[in-house]
Structure formats: C-alpha cells, structure tokens
Residue, then its C-alpha position, 0 to 999 in steps of 0.5 A: x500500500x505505501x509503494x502504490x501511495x507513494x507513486x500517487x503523489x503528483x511531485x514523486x515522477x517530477x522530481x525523480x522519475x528514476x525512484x517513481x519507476x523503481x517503486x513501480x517495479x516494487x509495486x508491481x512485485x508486490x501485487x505479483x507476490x499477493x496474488x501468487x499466495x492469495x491463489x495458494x491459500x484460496x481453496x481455504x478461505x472461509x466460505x468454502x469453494x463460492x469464496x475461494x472462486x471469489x479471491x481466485x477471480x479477485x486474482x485474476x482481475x487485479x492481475x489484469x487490471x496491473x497488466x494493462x497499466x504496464x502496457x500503457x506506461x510503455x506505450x507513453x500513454x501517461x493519463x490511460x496508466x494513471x487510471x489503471x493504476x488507480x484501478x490496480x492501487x484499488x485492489x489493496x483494499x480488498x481485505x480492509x473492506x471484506x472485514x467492514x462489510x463482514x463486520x457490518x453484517x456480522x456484528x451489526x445485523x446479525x448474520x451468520x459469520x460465514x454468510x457475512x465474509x462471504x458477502x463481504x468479500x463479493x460486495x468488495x470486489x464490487x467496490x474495488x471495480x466501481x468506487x474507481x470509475x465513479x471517481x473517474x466520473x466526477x473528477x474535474x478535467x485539467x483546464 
C-alpha cells in the first residue's frame, strides 16, 4: 500500500522519475507476490469453494487490471496508466473492506459469520471495480 501511495503523489515522477519507476517495479512485485499466495491459500478461505472462486477471480482481475497499466506506461500513454493504476492501487483494499462489510453484517445485523465474509468479500470486489470509475466520473478535467 505505501509503494502504490507513494507513486500517487503528483511531485514523486517530477522530481525523480528514476525512484517513481523503481517503486513501480516494487509495486508491481508486490501485487505479483499477493496474488501468487492469495491463489495458494484460496481453496481455504472461509466460505468454502463460492469464496475461494471469489479471491481466485479477485486474482485474476487485479492481475489484469496491473497488466494493462504496464502496457500503457510503455506505450507513453501517461493519463490511460494513471487510471489503471488507480484501478490496480484499488485492489489493496480488498481485505480492509471484506472485514467492514463482514463486520457490518456480522456484528451489526446479525448474520451468520460465514454468510457475512462471504458477502463481504463479493460486495468488495464490487467496490474495488466501481468506487474507481465513479471517481473517474466526477473528477474535474485539467483546464
């Protein structure tokens, strides 16, 4: 989360774009690692096998979604590897918003355990692809 933090601070590419690339390589290396033992420890997730395909699909789309930003920054298309990265940095949320919304449903409403992580974790990836776009959306446009 800090290596993606401190790459979205505006300053960190102009005064050195040297230490902005090398913090995207450890960025890049850590999403990699996350997904590699998030993948391992999958198939025993709370929730059985609908979560398991949960983290497994969650996975899958970060990795795209990191990909993407790649292939834009080497194609020089800085505003297109903005976005993904945003998307990407999104991702480091996962486990901060499973256990809100388990905790909510949990706690708060009474749900069973199981059912609440379950849905947290569903209800996460659907924040982690749609709060970014929303963002997007309201953002104002450089005059």
């Amino acid at each position: 989360m800090a290596s993606g933090l401190l790459n979205f601070w505006a300053a960190s590419y102009k005064k050195s774009p040297r230490l902005h690339r090398l913090n995207g390589y450890v960025y890049v290396s850590s999403v990699l690692l996350v997904v590699l033992t998030s993948g391992y420890m999958a198939p025993y997730a709370t929730g059985g096998k609908i979560s398991s395909m949960g983290f497994n699909l969650l996975n899958l789309i970060w990795l795209a979604v990191t990909t993407t930003a790649i292939v834009h920054i080497r194609k020089k298309r800085i505003s297109q590897h903005r976005r993904w990265m945003i998307r990407s940095y999104a991702f480091c949320f996962t486990n901060l918003l499973i256990h809100l919304f388990t905790s909510v449903l949990h706690g708060m409403i009474g749900i069973t355990y199981v059912t609440s992580y379950t849905t947290g974790l569903y209800g996460a990836i659907l924040c982690i692809l749609v709060v970014p776009e929303v963002i997007f959306r309201i953002e104002k446009k450089p005059i």
